[in-house]
C-alpha positions in Angstrom: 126.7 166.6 95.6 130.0 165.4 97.1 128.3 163.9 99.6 125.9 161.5 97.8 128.9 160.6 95.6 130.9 159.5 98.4 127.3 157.6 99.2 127.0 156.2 96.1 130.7 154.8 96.2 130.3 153.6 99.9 127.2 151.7 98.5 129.6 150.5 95.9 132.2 149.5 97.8 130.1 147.4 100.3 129.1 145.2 97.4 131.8 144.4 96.2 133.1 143.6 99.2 130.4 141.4 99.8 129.4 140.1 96.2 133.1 139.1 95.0 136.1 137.4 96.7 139.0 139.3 98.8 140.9 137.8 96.3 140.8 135.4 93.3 141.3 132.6 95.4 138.4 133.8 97.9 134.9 133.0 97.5 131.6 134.5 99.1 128.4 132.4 99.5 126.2 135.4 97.9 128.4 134.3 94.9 126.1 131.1 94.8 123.0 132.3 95.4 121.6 131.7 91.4 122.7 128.2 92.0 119.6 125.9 92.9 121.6 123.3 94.6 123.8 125.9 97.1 123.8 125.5 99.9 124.1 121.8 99.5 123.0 120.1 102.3 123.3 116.3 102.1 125.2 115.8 105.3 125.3 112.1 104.9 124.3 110.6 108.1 123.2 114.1 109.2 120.9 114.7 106.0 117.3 115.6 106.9 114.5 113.9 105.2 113.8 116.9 102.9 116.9 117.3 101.4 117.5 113.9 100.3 115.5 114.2 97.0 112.4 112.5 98.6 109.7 111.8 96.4 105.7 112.2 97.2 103.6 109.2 98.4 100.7 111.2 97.7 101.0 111.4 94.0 100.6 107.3 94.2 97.6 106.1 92.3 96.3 102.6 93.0 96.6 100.5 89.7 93.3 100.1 88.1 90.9 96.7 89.3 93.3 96.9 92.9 92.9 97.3 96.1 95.5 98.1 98.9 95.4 94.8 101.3 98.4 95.7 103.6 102.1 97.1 103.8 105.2 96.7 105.8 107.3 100.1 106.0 110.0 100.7 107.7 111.1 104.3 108.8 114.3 106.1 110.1 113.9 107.9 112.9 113.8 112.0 112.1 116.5 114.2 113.0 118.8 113.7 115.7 121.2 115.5 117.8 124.9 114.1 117.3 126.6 111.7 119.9 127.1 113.8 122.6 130.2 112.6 124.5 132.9 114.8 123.6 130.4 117.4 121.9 131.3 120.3 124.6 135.0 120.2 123.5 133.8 120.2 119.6 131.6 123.4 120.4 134.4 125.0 122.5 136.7 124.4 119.6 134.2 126.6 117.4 133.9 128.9 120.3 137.9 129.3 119.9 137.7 129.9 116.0 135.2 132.3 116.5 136.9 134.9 118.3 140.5 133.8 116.2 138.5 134.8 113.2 140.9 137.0 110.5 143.8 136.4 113.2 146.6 136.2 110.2 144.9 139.7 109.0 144.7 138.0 105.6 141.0 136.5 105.2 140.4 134.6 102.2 136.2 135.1 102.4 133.8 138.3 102.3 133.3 140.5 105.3 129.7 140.0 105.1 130.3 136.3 105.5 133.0 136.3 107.8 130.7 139.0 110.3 127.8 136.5 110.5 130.3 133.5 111.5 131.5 136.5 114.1 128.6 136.5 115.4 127.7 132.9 115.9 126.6 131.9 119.5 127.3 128.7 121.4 124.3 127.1 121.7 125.2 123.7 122.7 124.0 122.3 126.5 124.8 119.8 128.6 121.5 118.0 128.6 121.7 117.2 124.9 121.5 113.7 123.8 121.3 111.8 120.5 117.1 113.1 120.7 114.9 113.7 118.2 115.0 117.4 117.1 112.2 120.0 116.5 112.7 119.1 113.1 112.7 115.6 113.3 109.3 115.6 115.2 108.3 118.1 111.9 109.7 115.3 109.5 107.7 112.0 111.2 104.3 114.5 111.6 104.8 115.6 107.9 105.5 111.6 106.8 102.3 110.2 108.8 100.3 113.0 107.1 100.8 112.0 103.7 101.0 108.0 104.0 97.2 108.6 106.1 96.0 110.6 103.1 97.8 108.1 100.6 96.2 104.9 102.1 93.6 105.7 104.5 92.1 102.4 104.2 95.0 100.7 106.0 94.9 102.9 109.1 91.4 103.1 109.6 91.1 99.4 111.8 93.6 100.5 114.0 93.4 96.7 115.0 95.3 95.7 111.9 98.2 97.8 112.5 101.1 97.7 114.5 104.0 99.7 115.2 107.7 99.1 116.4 110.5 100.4 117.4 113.9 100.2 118.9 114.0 101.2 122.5 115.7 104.8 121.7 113.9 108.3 122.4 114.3 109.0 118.7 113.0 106.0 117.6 110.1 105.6 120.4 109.0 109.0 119.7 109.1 109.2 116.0 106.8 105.6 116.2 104.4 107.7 118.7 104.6 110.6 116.7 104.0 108.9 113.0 101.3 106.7 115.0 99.4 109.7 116.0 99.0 111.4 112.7 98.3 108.4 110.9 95.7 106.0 112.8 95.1 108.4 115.8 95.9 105.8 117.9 96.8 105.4 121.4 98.2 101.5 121.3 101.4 100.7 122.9 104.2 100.6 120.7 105.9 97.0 120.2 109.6 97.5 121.8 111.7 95.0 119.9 115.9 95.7 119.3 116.4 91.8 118.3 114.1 92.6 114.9 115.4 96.3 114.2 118.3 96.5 115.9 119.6 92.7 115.5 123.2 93.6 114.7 124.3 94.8 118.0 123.5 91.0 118.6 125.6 89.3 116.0 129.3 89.3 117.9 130.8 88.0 114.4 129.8 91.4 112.6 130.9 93.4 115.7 134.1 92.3 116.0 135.0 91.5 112.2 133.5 94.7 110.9 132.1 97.4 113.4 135.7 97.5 115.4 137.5 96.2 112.6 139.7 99.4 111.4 141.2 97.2 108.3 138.2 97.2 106.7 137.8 101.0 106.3 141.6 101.2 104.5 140.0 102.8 101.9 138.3 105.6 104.0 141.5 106.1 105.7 143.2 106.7 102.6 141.1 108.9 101.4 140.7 110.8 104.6 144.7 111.4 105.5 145.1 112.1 101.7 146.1 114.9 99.1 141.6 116.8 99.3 141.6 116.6 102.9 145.4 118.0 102.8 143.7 121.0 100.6 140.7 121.7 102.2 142.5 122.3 105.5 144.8 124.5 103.8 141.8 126.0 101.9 139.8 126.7 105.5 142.7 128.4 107.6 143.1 130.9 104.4 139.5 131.8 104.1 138.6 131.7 108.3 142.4 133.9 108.4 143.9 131.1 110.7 147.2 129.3 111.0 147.0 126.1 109.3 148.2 124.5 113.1 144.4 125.3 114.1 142.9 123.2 111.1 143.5 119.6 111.5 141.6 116.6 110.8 139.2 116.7 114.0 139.0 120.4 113.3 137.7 119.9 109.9 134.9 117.4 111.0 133.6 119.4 113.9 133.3 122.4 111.4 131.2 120.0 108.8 129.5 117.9 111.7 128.5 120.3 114.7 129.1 123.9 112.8 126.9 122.8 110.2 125.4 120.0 109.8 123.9 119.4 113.0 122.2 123.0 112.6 120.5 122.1 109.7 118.8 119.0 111.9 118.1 120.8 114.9 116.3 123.4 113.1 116.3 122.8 109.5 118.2 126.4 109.0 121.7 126.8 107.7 124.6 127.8 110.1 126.8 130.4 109.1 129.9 127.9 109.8 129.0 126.2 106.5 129.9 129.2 104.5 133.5 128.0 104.9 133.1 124.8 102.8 132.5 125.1 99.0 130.3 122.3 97.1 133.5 120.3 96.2 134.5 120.3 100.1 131.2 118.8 100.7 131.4 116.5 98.3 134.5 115.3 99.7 133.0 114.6 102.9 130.1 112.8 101.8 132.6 109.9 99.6 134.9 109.5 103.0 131.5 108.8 104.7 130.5 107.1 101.9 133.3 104.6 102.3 132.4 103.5 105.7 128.8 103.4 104.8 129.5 100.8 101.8 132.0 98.3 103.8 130.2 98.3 106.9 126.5 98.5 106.4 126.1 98.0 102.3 127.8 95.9 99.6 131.6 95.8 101.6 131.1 92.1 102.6 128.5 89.4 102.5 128.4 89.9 106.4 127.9 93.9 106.4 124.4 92.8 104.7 123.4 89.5 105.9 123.7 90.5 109.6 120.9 92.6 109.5 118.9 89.4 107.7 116.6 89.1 111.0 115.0 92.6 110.1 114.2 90.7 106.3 112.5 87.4 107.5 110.1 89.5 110.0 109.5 91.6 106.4 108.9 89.0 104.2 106.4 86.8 107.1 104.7 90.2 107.5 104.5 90.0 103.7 103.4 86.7 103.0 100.6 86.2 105.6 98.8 89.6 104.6 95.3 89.0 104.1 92.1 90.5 105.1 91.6 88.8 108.5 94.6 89.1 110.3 96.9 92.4 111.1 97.5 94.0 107.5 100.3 96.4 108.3 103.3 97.0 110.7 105.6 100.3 110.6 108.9 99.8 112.5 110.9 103.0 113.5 114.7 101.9 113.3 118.0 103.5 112.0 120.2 103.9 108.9 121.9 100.8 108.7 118.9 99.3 108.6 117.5 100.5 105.7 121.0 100.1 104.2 121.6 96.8 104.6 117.9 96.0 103.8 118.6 97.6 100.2 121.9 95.7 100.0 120.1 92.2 101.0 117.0 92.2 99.2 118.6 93.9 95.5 116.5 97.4 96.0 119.7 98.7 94.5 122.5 97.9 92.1 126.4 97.0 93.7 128.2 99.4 92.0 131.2 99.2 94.1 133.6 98.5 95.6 134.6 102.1 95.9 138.6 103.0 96.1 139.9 106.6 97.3 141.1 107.0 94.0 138.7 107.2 92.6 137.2 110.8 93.4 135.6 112.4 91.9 134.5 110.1 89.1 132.0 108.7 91.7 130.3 111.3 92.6 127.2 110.5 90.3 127.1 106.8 92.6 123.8 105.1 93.4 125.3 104.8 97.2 124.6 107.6 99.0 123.4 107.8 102.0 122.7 111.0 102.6 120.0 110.2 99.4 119.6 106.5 100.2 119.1 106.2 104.0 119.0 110.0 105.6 117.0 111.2 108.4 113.4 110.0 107.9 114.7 107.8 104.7 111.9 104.8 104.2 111.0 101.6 102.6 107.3 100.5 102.0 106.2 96.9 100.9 102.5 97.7 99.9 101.0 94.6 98.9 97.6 95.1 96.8 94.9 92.6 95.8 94.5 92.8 91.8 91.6 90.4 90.7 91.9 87.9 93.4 95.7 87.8 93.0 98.5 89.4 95.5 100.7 92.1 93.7 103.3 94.0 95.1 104.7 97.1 95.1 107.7 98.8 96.6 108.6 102.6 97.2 111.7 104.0 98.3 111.6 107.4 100.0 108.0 107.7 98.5 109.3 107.1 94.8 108.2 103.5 93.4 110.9 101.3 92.1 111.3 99.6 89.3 111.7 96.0 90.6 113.3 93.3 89.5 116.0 95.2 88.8 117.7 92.9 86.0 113.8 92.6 84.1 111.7 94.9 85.6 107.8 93.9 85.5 106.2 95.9 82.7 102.7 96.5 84.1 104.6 98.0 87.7 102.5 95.5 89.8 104.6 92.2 91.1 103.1 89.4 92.0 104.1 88.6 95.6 105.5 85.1 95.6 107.8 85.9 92.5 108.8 88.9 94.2 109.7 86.7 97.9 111.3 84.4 95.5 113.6 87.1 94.4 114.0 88.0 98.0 115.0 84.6 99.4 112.4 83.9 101.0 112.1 80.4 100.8 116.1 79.3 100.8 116.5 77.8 104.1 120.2 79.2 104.3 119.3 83.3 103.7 119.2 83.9 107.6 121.2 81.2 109.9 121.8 83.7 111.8 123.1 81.7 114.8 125.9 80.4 112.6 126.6 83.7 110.6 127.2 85.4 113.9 129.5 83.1 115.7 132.9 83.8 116.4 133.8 80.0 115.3 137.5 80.8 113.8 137.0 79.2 110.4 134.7 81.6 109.4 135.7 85.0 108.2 134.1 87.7 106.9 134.6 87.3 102.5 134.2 90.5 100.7 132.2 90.6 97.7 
């Protein structure tokens, strides 16, 4: 009897210790597990396709007396490994907090928790590069499936479709793979940076606001302030390390390559991100958040407008869909893209600018990346023909929008030269692009 007593209280023990917090100020991820959105995994940049709150294209129904006639969308590329030139130090840092793990004796997280991060394995390599991941091959296969199903009338001529690309592996192949399991073609993929990737060209935005560090004050601020101060304090307690092994770079190499990048390789969770708690990741996201806005969004006219070259190719595509020329063109690109295409052309309100101090009140913000423009995010112009008439419609991450946004149309179908109207399409100054981009001295980038 003693025996299965002291059974019975073992049992006991064990979970407790793994069910409730060393101490009041601890925490243990089983202690989340009734919550529907733990573990939270919008990594920003980092966030795969599936976790951003996508909607379904397949649910779409094609209004009544239309007919699909054509449809530019354009496509993140799928899950990526991270930038990979410093990325063996950032996993031998983790390698080094692995085996310090509980070196104060004093823990602040569950022994269950704290045995799985024990027993985490290295598993980065040399020969990694900013790729496409297994699970970024499974997001563009899984996309293609559902926009073939949706509107197999547009990929059946495979002669009216084209596809494009910037000339990166994860772009290329998520073109070929989406290609493949949408018209089952074989046709060479249209290599073409100066439409998708035109802001690497425009020496005005790259020197005013890519490598401009004044811009991203209120990042900075938010960064090197009083959260950040906390959560580093919060993470040496719970891991059971001095504080002098959590700094700033330590802190991002736990969120970015201990758990984040995980999550896209794979799409499983990492034991490493069992240190952060939802607030911690929330904190990330805003600090990301702030560079996102000022550089690609709403931060100046110039974050937006230098991707304008990307628009005009749009809105031609747009305007000369008909039933004898080619009807539809994907292009593969990247975030920013998407980003400043949703700035430009008014998908979404400005509800900026965002200050540090501002968090948390902003956590319920329209500008989020890692829900706006994560891995696999898209835009789709479908353009229908309703009684003789062009009428178009637009869908963000397979959800439709309500568009214009100050008076949407009731009937959801917008009739196409209203809507390029609305777009700029026909005000010869939306893309001077030549003159936007010089490096003339009396112009300046003006925020908004």
């Amino acid at each position: 009897m003693s025996v299965m007593l002291l059974t019975v209280a073992t049992c006991i023990l064990s979970y407790i210790l793994c069910h409730l917090p060393i101490s009041a100020e601890g925490f243990c991820s089983s202690d989340f597990e009734n919550d529907p959105e733990y573990p939270y995994r919008k990594y920003h940049t980092t966030t795969a396709y599936e976790d951003s709150g996508r909607g379904d294209i397949t649910l779409y129904r094609v209004p009544y007396g239309c007919e699909p006639l054509g449809m530019v969308l354009l496509v993140r590329h799928g899950s990526r490994h991270r930038p990979t030139f410093d990325e063996a130090e950032k996993f031998g840092r983790l390698e080094t907090l692995r085996q310090n793990l509980n070196a104060t004796g004093a823990a602040d997280m569950c022994p269950k928790d704290l045995e799985e991060i024990g027993q985490w394995r290295n598993w980065y390599h040399p020969g990694l590069k900013e790729d496409l991941t297994d699970l970024g091959y499974r997001e563009m296969i899984e996309l293609g499936k559902r926009f073939a199903k949706t509107f197999p009338q547009l990929f059946s001529e495979t002669s009216r479709v084209k596809y494009y690309s910037s000339n990166y592996q994860r772009t290329r192949e998520s073109a070929r793979v989406f290609m493949e399991h949408t018209s089952n073609s074989s046709q060479p993929i249209i290599i073409n940076d100066t439409i998708i990737f035109g802001l690497a060209k425009c020496d005005r935005f790259m020197k005013e606001v890519w490598i401009n560090e004044n811009i991203l004050a209120e990042k900075n601020k938010f960064a090197n302030g009083h959260v950040f101060v906390k959560m580093a304090s919060d993470i040496a307690k719970r891991l059971g390390v001095p504080l002098s092994e959590i700094d700033i770079n330590t802190l991002n190499t736990l969120y970015f390559e201990g758990c984040a990048e995980q999550v896209a390789v794979d799409g499983n969770d990492s034991p490493w991100c069992r240190v952060f708690t939802r607030e911690d990741l929330d904190a990330f996201e805003y600090r990301d958040d702030l560079d996102s806005y000022v550089r690609h969004g709403f931060g100046t006219e110039l974050s937006y407008k230098s991707g304008c070259v990307t628009k005009r190719f749009l809105l031609d595509a747009l305007k000369n869909i008909s039933d004898d020329n080619n009807a539809s063109h994907f292009l593969n690109g990247h975030g920013w893209m998407l980003l400043r295409l949703l700035a430009d052309m008014k998908l979404i309100e400005n509800e900026g600018p965002f200050k540090a101090e501002e968090y948390p009140e902003r956590l319920n913000r329209t500008f989020k990346k890692s829900e706006i423009a994560a891995n696999g995010a898209n835009l789709a112009f479908l353009v229908n023909e309703c009684g003789g008439k062009k009428k178009l419609q637009v869908f963000h991450n397979e959800r439709k929008l309500d568009l214009p946004l100050n008076n949407p149309v009731t009937d959801g179908t917008w009739d196409l030269d209203a809507a390029l109207e609305y777009f700029g399409y026909n005000d010869p100054n939306d893309c001077n692009f030549k003159d936007m981009c010089s490096l003339d001295p009396s112009t300046t980038a003006s925020p908004m």
